[in-house]
C-alpha positions in Angstrom: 153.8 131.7 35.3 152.4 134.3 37.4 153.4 137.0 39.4 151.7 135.0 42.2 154.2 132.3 41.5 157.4 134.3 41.7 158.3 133.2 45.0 157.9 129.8 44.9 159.8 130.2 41.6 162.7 131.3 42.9 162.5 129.0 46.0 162.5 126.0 43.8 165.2 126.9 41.7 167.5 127.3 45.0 166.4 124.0 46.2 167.1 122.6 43.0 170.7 123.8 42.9 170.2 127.1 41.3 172.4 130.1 42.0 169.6 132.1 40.9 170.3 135.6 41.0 169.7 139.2 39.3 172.4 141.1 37.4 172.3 144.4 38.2 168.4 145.7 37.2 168.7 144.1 34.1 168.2 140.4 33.8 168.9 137.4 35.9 170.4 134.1 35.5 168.6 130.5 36.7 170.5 127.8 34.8 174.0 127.9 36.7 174.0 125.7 39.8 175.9 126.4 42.8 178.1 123.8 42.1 178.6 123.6 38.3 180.2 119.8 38.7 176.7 118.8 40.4 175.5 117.1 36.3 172.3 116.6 38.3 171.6 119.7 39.4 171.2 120.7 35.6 168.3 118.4 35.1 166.3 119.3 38.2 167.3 123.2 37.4 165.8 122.1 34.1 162.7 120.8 35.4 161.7 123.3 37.8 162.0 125.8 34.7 159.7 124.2 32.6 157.5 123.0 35.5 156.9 127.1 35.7 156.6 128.0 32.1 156.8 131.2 30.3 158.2 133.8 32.5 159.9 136.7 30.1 156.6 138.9 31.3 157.4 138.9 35.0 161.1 139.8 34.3 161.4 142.7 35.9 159.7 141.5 39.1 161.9 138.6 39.4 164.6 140.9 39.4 163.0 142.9 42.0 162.5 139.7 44.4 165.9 138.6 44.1 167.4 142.2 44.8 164.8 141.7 47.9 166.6 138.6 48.6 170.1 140.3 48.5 170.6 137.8 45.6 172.1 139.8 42.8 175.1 140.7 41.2 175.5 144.1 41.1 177.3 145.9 37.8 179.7 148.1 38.2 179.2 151.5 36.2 181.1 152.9 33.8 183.2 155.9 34.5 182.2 159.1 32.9 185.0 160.1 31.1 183.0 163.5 29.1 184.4 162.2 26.3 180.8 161.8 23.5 
């Protein structure tokens, strides 16, 4: 895949079911459908993946579309407690 092809990407995985989103600013998630009962969903989640190959390169702006996208699940930080 290239970073030409992050967009569509991420458009087909939505159409195919996909609750595509970042976590935080350090990964993302694809595989998950929207509705996890939806068996189906799974295969054509399955298929657009492969459809787009190798993507582990362009991880950090897949991230950065989906934030754009408001589709990301933010993580909550740790209090500091000053204890080392």
């Amino acid at each position: 895949m290239t970073k030409e092809e992050i967009e569509a990407f991420v458009i087909a995985m939505i159409e195919a079911g996909s609750n595509v989103q970042a976590i935080g600013t350090t990964g993302y998630v694809v595989v998950e459908p929207i509705d996890p009962t939806d068996r189906e969903a799974y295969r054509r989640i399955e298929l657009v993946s492969s459809a787009f190959g190798e993507r582990d390169h362009l991880k950090d702006k897949i991230i950065a579309y989906l934030h754009q996208l408001g589709r990301v699940v933010e993580i909550p930080e740790e209090p500091d407690t000053g204890r080392v």
